[in-house]
C-alpha positions as CSV (number, residue, x, y, z in Angstrom):
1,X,99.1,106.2,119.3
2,X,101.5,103.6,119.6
3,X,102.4,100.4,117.0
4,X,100.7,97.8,119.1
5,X,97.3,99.9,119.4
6,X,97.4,100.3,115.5
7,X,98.4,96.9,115.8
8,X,95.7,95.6,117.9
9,X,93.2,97.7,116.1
10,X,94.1,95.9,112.4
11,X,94.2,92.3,114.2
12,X,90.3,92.6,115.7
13,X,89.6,93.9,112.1
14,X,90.5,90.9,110.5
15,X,89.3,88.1,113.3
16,X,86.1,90.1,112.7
17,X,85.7,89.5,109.0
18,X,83.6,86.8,107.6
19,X,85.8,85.3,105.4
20,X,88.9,84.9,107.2
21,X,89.1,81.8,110.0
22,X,92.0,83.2,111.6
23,X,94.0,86.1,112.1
24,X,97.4,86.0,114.1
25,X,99.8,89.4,114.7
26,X,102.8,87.0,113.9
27,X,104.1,84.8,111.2
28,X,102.7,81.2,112.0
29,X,102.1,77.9,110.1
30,X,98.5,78.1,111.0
31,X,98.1,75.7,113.8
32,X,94.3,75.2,113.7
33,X,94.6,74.0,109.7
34,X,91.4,76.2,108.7
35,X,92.1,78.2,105.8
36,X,91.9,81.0,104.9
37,X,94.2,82.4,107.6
38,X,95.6,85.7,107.9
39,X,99.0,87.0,109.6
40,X,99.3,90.4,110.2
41,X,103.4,91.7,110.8
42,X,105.6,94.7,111.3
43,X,106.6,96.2,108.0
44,X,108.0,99.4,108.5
45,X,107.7,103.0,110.3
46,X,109.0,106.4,108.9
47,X,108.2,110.3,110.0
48,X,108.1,113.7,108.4
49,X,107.9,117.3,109.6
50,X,104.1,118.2,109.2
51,X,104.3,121.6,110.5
52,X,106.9,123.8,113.0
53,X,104.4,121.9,115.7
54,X,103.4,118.2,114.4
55,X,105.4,115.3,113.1
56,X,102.9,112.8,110.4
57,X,104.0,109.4,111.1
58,X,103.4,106.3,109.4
59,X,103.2,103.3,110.5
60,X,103.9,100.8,107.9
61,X,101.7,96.3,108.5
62,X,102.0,93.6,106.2
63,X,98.8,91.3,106.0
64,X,99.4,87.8,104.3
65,X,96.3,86.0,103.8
66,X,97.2,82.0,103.1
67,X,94.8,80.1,101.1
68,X,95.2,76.3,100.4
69,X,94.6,74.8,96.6
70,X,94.8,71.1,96.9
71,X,92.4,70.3,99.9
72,X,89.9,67.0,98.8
73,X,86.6,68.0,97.1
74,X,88.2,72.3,96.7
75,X,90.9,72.7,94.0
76,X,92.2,75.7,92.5
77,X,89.2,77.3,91.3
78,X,87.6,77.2,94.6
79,X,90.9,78.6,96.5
80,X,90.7,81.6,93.7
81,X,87.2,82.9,94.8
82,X,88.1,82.4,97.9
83,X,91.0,84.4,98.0
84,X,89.1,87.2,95.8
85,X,86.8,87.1,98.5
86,X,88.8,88.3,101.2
87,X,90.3,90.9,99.2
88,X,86.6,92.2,98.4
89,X,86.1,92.6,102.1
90,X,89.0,93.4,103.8
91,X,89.4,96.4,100.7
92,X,85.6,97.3,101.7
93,X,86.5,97.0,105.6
94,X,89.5,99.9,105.4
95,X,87.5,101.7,103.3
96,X,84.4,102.0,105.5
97,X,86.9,102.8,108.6
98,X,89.7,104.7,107.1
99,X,90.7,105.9,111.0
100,X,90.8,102.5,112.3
101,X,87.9,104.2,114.8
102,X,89.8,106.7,115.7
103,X,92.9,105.3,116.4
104,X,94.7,107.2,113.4
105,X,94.6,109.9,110.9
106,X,94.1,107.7,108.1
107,X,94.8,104.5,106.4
108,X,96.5,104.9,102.9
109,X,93.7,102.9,100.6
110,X,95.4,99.1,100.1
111,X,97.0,97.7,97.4
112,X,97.5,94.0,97.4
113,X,99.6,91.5,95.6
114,X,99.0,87.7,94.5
115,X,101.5,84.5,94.4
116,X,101.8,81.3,95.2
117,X,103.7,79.5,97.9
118,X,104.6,75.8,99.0
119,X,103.5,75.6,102.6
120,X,102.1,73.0,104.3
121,X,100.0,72.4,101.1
122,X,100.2,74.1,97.2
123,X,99.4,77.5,98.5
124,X,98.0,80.6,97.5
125,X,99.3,84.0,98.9
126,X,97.8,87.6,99.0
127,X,100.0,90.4,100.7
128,X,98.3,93.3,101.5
129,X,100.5,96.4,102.5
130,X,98.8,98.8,105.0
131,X,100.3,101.7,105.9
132,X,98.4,104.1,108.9
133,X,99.3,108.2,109.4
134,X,98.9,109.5,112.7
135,X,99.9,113.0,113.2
136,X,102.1,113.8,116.4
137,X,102.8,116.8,118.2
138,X,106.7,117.9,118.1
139,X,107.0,120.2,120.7
């Protein structure tokens, strides 16, 4: 499999969730204004020696999920189960479909982190590291 089918596979996976407005494969300042928003980047790749015949590659994505906190009538609170949220279903997503259908081996189970940002607005920020093993013949 290539990057952009792993790629293309992790970006229909998020536009499909229920709790996620958008979903873009690159950095943007979200120009539709609907939160939450995710943007889903290149991270890193790397490659070991399986066996004398395959290669295990992984193919590393960074998801940032941007959540705003000061919006009229939704403060902080609201933005915080929001955010916990889309953690719940994106963690329960990979989980369900640890092959991405098929495209891959497997998807390393995500770990995710939490922080805050000044965007457009007072922002909250969850990074979610995904990282997808294919194994490749090396012959």
């Amino acid at each position: 499999m290539s990057v952009n089918t792993v790629r293309t596979k992790l970006l229909t996976a998020l536009n499909d969730m229920q709790s996620i407005k958008a979903a873009f494969d690159w950095e943007t300042s979200n120009p539709d204004g609907k939160y939450p928003f995710a943007t889903l980047t290149l991270r890193e790749g790397d490659a070991i020696f399986q066996s004398t015949a395959h290669n295990l590659r992984k193919e590393g994505f960074r998801i940032r999920i941007y959540q705003e906190r000061s919006k009229m009538g939704q403060g902080p609170e609201s933005a915080e189960d929001i955010s916990a949220n889309v953690i719940d279903e994106l963690q329960a997503h990979l989980d369900r479909n640890t092959t991405l259908s098929g495209t891959v081996k497997y998807v390393r189970p995500i770990g995710w982190r939490a922080s805050y940002i000044d965007r457009e607005l007072d922002s909250r920020i969850l990074e979610v590291d995904i990282d997808a093993y294919e194994i490749v013949n090396s012959l």
